[in-house]
C-alpha positions in Angstrom: 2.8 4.4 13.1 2.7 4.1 9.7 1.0 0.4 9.5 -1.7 1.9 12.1 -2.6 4.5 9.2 -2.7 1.7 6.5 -4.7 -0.9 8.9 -8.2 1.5 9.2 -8.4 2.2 5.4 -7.3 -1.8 4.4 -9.7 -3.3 7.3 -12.6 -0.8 6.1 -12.1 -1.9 2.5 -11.4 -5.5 3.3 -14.5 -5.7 5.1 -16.3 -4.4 2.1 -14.6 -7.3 -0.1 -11.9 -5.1 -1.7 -8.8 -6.9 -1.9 -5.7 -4.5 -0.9 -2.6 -3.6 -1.6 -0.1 -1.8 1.4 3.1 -0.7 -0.3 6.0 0.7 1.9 9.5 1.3 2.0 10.1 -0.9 4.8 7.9 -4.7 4.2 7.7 -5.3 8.0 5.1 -3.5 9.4 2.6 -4.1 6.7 3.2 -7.7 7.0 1.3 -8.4 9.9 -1.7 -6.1 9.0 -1.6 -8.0 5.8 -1.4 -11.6 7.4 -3.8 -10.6 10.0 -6.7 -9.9 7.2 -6.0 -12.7 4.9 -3.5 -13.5 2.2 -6.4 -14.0 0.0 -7.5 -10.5 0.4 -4.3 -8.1 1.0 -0.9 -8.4 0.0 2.5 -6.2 0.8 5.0 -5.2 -1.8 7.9 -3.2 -0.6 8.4 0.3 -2.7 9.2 4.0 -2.8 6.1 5.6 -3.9 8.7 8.7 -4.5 10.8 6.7 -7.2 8.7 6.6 -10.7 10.8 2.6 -11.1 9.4 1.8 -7.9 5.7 2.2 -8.5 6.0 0.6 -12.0 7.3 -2.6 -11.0 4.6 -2.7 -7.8 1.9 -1.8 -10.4 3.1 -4.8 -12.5 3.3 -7.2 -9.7 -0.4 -6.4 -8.7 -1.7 -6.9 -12.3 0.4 -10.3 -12.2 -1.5 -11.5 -9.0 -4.6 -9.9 -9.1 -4.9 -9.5 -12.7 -6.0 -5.7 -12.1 -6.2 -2.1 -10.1 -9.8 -0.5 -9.3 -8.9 2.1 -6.6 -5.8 3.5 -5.6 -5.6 5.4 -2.2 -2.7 7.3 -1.5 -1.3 7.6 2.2 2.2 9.0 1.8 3.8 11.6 3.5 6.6 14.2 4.3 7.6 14.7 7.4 9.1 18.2 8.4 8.9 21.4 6.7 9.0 22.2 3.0 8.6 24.6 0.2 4.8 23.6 -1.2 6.6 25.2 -4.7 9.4 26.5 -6.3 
């Protein structure tokens, strides 16, 4: 499910010639969207968005291919029920 709600957004911006990035926690899923809309133009780093370390080191791993970061969409989510605050 959760590579079906990364391939719309990544195929839509692909398609307008943004190159992509699909972090997860888990690589495999996002592997085939990413091989199915070109190497060139989407790659898959595996992270926590939840863990601070996580999103540094996938930010720096992005800047090292790509050189650079124009949009960021996020997708992540909780499932079940929480307190919005404390």
């Amino acid at each position: 499910m959760q590579a079906l709600t990364l391939e719309l957004p990544a195929r839509r911006l692909t398609n307008e010639g943004v190159r992509v990035v699909l972090i997860s926690r888990t690589r495999e899923e996002l592997e085939e969207v990413a091989g199915e809309i070109g190497e060139n133009k989407a790659q898959v780093v595996e992270a926590d968005v939840a863990q601070e370390d996580h999103i540094k080191k996938a930010y720096k791993q992005v800047i090292r291919q790509w050189g650079r970061v124009d949009i960021v969409v996020a997708n992540a989510g909780v499932n079940g029920v929480c307190a919005l605050h404390r």
